[in-house]
N, C-alpha and C positions, 0 to 999 in steps of 0.2 A: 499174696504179696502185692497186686498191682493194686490192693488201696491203703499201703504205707504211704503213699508218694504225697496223697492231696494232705494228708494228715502234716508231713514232715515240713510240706512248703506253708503251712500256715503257720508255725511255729520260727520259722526262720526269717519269714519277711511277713510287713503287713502292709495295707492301706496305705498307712505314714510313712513308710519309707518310700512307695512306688511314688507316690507324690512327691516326695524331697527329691527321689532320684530323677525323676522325669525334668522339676524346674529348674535343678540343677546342669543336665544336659541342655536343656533348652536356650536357657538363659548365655552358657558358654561357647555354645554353637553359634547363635546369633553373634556373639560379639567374633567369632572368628571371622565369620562368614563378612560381617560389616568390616569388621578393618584391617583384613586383611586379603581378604580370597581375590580382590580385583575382578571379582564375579558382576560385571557392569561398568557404569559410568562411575569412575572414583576422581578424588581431590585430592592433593597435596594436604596435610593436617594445617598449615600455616595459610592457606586460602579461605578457612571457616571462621577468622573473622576471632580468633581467643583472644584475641590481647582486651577483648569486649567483659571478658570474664573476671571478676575478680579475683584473686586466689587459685587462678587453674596454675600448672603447672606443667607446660606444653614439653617439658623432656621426657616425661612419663611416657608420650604416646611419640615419641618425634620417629617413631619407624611405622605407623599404624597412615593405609591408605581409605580414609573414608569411602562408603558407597556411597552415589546420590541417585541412583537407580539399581535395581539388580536385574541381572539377566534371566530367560526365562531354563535352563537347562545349562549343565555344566556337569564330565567328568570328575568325580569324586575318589576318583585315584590322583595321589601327589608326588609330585614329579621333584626329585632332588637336585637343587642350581647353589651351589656356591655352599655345599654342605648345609642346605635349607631344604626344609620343605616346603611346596609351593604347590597352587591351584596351576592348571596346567590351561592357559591362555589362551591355545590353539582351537579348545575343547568348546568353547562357549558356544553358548547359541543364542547369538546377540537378538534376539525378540526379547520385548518387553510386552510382557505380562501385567494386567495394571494393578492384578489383584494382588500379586505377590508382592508389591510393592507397597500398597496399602496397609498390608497387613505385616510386612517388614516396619514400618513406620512407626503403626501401632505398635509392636511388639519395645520398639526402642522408647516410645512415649510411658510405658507399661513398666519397663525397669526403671525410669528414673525416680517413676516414682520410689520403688525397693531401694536403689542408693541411696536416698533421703536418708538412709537407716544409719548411715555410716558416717554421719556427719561430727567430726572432734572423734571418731574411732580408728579410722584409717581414711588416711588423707589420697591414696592411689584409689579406693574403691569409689568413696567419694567423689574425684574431679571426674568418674563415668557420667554422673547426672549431669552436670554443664555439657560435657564434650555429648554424649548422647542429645540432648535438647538441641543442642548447636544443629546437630547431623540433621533430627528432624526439619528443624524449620527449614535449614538448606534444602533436604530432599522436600519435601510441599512445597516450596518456591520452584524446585525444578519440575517438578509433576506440572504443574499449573501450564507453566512458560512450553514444554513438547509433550506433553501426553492427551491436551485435546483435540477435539477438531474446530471447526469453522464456526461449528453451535458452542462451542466451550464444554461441550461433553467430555470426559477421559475415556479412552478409548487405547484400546492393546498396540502398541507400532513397534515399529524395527529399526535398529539402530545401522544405518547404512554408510557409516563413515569411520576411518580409522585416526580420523586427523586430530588435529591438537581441540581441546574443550568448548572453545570460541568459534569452531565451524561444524558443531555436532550436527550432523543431518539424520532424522528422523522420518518413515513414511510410514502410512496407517497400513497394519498389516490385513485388520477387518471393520469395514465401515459399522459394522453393528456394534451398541453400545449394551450396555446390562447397565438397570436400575441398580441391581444389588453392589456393583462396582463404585455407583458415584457414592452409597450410601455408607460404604467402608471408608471412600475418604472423607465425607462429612462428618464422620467421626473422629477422624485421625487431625483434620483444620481444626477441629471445637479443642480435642485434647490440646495440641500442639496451643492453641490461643490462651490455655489456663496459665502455659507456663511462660505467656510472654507477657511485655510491658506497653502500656500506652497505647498509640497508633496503632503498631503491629499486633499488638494485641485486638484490639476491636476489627482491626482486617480480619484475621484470621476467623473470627467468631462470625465475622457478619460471610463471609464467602461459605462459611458451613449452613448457615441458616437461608443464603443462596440456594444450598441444593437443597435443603429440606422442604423448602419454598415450590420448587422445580418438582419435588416428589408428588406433595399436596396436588397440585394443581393436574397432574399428571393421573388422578389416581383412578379415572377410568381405564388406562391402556393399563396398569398395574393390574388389574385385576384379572385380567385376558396371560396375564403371564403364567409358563410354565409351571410347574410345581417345585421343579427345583430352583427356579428361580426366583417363586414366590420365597421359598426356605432359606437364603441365600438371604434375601431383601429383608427378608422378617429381619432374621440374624444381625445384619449391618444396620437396622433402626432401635435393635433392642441394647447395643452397645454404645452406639449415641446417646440414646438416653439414660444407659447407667450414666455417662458423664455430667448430663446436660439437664436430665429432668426438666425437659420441654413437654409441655401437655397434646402440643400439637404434633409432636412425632408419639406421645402414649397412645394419643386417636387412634392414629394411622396404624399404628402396632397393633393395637385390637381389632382393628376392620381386618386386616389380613390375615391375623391368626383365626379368627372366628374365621373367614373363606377357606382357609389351609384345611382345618379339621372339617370344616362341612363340607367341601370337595373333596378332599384324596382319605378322611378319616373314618366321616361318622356311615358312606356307606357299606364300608367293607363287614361282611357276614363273616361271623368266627369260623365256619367254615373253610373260607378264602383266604383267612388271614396271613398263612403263612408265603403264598403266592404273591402278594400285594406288598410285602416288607422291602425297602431298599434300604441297607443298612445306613449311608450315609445322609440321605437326606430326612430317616426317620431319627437318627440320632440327633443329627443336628434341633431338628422340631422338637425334638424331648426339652434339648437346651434353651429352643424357645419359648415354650411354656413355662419350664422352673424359673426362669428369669422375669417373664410377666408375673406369675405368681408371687413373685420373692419383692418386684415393685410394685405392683398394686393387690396382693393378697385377694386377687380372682380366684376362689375354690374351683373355678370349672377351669381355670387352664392348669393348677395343679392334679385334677381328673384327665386333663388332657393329657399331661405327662406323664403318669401314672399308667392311661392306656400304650400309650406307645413304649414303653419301657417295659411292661408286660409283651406287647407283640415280639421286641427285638429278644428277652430272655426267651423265648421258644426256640430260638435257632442254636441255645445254647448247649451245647453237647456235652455233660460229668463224665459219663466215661474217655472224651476224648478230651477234655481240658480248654474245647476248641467252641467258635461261634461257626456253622455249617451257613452256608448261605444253600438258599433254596433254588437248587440246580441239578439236572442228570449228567452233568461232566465230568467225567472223571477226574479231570483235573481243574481246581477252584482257584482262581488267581484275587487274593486279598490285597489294596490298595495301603500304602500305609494309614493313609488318612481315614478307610474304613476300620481300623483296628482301633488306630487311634480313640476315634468320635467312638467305640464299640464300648471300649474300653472306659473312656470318660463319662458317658449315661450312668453304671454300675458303681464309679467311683462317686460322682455327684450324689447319688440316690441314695448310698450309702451313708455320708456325710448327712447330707440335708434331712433324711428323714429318720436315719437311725435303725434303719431295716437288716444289719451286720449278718444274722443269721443266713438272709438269704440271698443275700448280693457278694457277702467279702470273698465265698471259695469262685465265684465268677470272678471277680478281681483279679484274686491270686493265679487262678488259673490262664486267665486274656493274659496277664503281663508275662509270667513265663513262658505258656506254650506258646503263643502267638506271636508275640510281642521280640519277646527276647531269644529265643531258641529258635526261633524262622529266622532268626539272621537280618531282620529287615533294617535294625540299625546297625551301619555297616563299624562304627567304631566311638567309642566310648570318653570323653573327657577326664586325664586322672583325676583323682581325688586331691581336693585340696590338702596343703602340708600341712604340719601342727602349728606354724608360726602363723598358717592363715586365722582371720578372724573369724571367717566361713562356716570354720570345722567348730565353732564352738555354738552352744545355746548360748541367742541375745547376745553373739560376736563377744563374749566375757573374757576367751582366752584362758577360762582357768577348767584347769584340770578336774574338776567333778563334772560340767559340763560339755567336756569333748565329746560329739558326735560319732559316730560309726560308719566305717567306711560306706557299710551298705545304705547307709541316709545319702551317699553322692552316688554309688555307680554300682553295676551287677560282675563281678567277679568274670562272669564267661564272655563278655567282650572285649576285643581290645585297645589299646589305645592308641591314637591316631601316629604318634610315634611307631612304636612297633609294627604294623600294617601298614601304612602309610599310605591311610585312609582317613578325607576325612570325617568328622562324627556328625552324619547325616541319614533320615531315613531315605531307604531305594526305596524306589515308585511304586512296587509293588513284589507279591513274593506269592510263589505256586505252593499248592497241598496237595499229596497224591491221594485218592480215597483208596488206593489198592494197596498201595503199603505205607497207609498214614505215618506222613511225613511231608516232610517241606522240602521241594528242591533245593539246587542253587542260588543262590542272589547273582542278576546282575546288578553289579556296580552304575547307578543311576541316580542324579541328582536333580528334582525335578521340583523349583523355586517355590510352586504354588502349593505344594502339598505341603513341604517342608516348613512355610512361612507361617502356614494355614494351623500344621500342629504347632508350631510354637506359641504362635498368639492365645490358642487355646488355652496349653498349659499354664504359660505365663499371665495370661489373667484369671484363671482361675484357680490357679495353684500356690500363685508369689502368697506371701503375709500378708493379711486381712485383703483377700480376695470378695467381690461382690457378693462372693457366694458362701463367705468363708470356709469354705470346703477343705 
């Protein structure tokens, strides 16, 4: 009987739905989280400058507190004030993160473009892309003005002040800076500069070509960097240039990943292989490869990802439904964002090369046992109603094209109303090898992992993704 079960789950969900579900959570987490959770330095909606907008419609959102920084940790249990649910203030852990923020940015530059969809369809989904573009430019203006140092580096600080907007004090929480940090926002100023006008537009383009400038020139100590931070740096150059197809950051692209693979790749013996895997930083390099390959149709970095997509399916376990990381512990503690990036290799791989047979029960498998039945998202966005435009193919609203619940959300989690949780991944979640199973979750909400999946999904998941995937 114990091989009804892989049989049953393939027939019930696939591919396309774990996709629909995931950017679907993604996309409506983000916008909690930004305008409402006060998870950081937030704004008044009437201080961002809309009457600049044409057509917006500021009562839609006149209860929504913009972020313009997020904080680095925050309780994700909600606290009930005035028959509301609320983020619980006391909870924060006012450190600024710089990457969470980065990649918060991104993630909002990344929907606007998806509301573009909605334009003459639905006028509320719609005024998201101005009021979202607005958010960005403000949060990059405020990055700029307290998250450097002395050198104009960004750099991680801490928000040291309780007082009103105008005397926000800020101190550096660690003088050391990461390449891969500045190169996340160099992407995020380029994105953000497509969608502005004029002046401010050419600022924003030329402060991004600023850091790319700062990277070139730098790219002896680059080389001396870490592995994960070479992985990391790759990553944050190869998303600049989906935007920007700059030849001088494709350079730079290809010197590091050629270094990536001939340092930590080409000399590992099949032997060792399984020893020498870190799921997160190989996954992500898988990512970097298919995305060089996908812009410049280099056969050897599609080999490249190929290799490592082969190393990381070895740790994948049929009989347990489960990826095992290569350890004698009895107890394995899985990251969300290693499940995540686990999970997304097998889903790409699938997509991109058409390989179904041998990747989709790995799919099926990551997203229920792991994914969804470890509990590691603590609670679920409902499904939108039938009057939404959401629930339909191409937003049609008509009845042969309605959607299925399971294209937005998974039946066994709940929703943040009922729990009164909100719908975030916890930082990480234990497996017993003695009585395979998952512990308990704590309740954990930690900005950078959280940000880190979303941006994933949502650029490679929204409608006509880089990768189409």
């Amino acid at each position: 009987m114990k091989y009804i079960g892989p049989f049953l789950r393939i027939n019930k969900i696939n591919p396309y739905n774990i996709k629909h579900q995931l950017f679907y959570f993604s996309k409506e987490s983000l916008k909690e989280i930004v305008l409402h959770s006060k998870c950081g330095i937030f704004t008044p909606i009437k201080e961002l400058n809309t009457k600049n907008i044409s057509n917006f419609d500021i009562t839609t959102f006149k209860d929504v507190s913009p972020l313009l920084c997020i904080y680095r940790k925050a309780n994700p249990i909600l606290i009930n004030m005035d028959n509301k649910l609320c983020w619980n203030e006391d909870k924060f852990k006012k450190e600024i993160n710089i990457d969470s923020n980065a990649f918060m940015t991104l993630c909002l530059l990344e929907l606007s473009d998806y509301y573009t969809s909605f334009y003459n369809i639905d006028k509320n989904k719609y005024n998201l892309k101005p009021l979202y573009n607005l958010i960005c430019k403000n949060q990059l203006e405020f990055y700029a003005l307290h998250f450097r140092n002395v050198q104009g580096i960004f750099i991680d600080k801490k928000h040291e002040s309780n007082s009103a907007p105008e005397d926000l004090k800020f101190i550096e929480k660690n003088k050391k800076f990461k390449f891969s940090s500045q190169a996340l926002l160099m992407a995020a100023y380029y994105k953000c500069s497509l969608l502005l006008e004029n002046e401010e537009k050419e600022e924003f383009k030329n402060f991004s070509f600023d850091i790319l400038n700062m990277l070139i020139n730098s790219k002896e100590e680059l080389y001396d960097l870490s592995f994960e931070e070479l992985t990391k740096l790759c990553f944050g150059l190869n998303i600049f240039y989906n935007y920007s197809k700059d030849n001088q950051c494709k350079d730079l692209i290809l010197d590091i990943s050629e270094l990536l693979f001939e340092k930590y790749y080409k000399e590992n013996s099949q032997s060792s292989i399984l020893k020498n895997i870190d799921v997160e930083n190989d996954a992500l390099n898988y990512i970097n490869y298919t995305l060089i390959y996908r812009n410049t149709n280099i056969m050897k970095s599609k080999d490249n990802a190929k290799f490592i997509s082969e190393r990381l399916l070895k740790l994948y376990d049929a009989e347990k439904g489960l990826f095992i990381k290569n350890t004698s512990k009895k107890n394995i503690e899985f990251t969300s964002l290693e499940i995540m990036l686990y999970l997304m290799v097998f889903m790409i791989d699938t997509a991109l090369y058409r390989d179904e047979n041998k990747n989709n029960l790995v799919v099926l498998d990551i997203f229920k046992r792991q994914l969804i039945d470890s509990g590691i998202i603590l609670s679920w966005p409902e499904t939108p109603n039938l009057n939404d435009v959401e629930r339909y193919r191409s937003f049609s609203l008509k009845s042969e094209d309605l959607l299925e619940e399971q294209n937005f959300r998974p039946s066994s989690i709940p929703s943040p109303e009922s729990c009164e949780v909100a719908p975030v991944f916890a930082k990480y979640v234990t497996y017993s090898r003695k009585k395979e199973n998952f512990k308990s979750i704590k309740a954990s909400f930690d900005t950078y992992k959280n940000m880190f999946i979303f941006f994933l999904v949502i650029h490679f998941f929204k409608p006509e993704s880089p990768l189409n995937v």
